[in-house]
C-alpha positions as CSV (number, residue, x, y, z in Angstrom):
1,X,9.0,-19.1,20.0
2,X,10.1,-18.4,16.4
3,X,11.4,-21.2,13.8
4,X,14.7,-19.9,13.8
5,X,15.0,-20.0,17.6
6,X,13.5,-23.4,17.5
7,X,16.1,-24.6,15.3
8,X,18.7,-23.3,17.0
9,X,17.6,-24.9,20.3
10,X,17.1,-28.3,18.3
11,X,20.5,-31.1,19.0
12,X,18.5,-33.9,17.0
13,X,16.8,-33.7,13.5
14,X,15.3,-36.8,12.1
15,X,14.8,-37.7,8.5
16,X,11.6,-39.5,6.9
17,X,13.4,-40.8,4.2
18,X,11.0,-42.1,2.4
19,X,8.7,-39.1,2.3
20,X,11.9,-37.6,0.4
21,X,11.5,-37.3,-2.9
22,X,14.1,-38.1,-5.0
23,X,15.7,-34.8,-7.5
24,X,17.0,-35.8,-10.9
25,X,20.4,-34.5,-11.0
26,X,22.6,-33.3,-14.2
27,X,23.4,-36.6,-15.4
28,X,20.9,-39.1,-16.5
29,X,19.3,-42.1,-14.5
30,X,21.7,-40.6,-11.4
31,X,19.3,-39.2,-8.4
32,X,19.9,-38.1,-4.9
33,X,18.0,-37.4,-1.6
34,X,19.9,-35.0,0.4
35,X,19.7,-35.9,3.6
36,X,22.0,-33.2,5.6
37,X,23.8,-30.7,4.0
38,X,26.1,-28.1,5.9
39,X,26.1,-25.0,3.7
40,X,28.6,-23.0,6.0
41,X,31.2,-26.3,5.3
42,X,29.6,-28.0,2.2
43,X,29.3,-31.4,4.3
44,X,26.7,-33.2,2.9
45,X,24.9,-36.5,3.3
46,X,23.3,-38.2,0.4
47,X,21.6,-41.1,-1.0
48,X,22.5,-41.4,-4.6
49,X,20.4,-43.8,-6.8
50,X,22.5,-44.9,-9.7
51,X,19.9,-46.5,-12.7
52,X,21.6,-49.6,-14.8
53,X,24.6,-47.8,-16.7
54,X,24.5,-44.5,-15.4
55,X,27.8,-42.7,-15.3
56,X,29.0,-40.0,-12.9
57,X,31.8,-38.3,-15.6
58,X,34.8,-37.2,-14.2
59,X,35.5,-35.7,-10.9
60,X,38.0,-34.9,-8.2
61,X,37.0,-35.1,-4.4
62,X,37.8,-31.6,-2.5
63,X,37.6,-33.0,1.0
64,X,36.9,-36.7,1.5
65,X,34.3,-38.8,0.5
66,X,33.0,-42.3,2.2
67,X,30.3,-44.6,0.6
68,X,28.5,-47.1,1.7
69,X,26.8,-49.6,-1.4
70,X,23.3,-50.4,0.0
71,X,22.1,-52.2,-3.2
72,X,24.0,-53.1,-6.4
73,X,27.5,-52.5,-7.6
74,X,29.5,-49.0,-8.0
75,X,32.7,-49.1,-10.2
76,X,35.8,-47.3,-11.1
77,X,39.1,-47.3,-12.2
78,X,40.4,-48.9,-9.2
79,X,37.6,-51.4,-8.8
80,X,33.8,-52.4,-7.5
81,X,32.5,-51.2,-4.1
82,X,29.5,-54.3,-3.9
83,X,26.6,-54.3,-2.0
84,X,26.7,-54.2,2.3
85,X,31.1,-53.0,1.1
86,X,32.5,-49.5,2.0
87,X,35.2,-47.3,0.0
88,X,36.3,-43.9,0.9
89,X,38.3,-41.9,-1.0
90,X,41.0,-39.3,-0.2
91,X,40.5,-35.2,-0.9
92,X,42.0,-34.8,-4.1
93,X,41.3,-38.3,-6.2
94,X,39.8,-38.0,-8.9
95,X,37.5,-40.4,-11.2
96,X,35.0,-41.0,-12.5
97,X,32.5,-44.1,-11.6
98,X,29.2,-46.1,-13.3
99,X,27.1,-48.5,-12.7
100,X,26.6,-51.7,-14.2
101,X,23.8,-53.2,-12.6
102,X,22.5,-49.9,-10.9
103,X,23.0,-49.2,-6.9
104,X,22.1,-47.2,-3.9
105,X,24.8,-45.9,-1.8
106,X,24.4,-43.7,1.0
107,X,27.7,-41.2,1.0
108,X,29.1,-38.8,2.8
109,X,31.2,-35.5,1.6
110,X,33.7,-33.2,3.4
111,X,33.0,-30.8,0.8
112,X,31.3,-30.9,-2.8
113,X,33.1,-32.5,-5.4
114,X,34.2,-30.7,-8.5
115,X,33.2,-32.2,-11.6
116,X,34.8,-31.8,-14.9
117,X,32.0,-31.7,-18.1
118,X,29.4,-29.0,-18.8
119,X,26.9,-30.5,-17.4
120,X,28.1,-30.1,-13.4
């Protein structure tokens, strides 16, 4: 049986998260483990790792996007999600959000956002 038909056949796949390793991304002390990711939709499921300070610059959300602070503190404009706290926000907010303390958040994305500086 090939690897394609495998998959195919396949209703469960399970994650060793910590064998993940984690990817630096385009802004600095921000990285991620991708833990699902729909290319056909863009759906994605990340852990994001936020160092003390880091800044994700501004952004707008194309479908919507749910997190869920495991450790630490993420902020924005319209206040602090703490840890073992939720916030989801509608397609089309925008923002941008840092982290004082530094946090892990395990979110969840209709669709990737856009972001707004040269580095994206």
């Amino acid at each position: 049986m090939s690897s394609d038909t495998q998959t195919a056949e396949r209703q469960s796949f399970y994650i060793d998260v910590e064998q993940q390793p984690w990817q630096q991304t385009h802004w600095p002390g921000i990285e991620i483990k991708v833990l699902m990711e729909d290319k056909a939709t863009g759906m994605t499921t990340s852990l994001t790792r936020f160092a003390p300070g880091a800044k994700l610059p501004d952004h707008v959300h194309i479908g919507i996007e749910q997190s869920y602070v495991l450790e630490g503190s993420l902020v924005d404009h319209e206040g602090a999600c703490t840890a073992g706290n939720f916030v989801w926000r509608k397609a089309g907010s925008r923002h941008d959000a840092h982290s004082p303390d530094g946090c892990l958040v395990l979110g969840f994305f209709q669709k990737p956002n856009q972001f707004f500086d040269e580095g994206a």
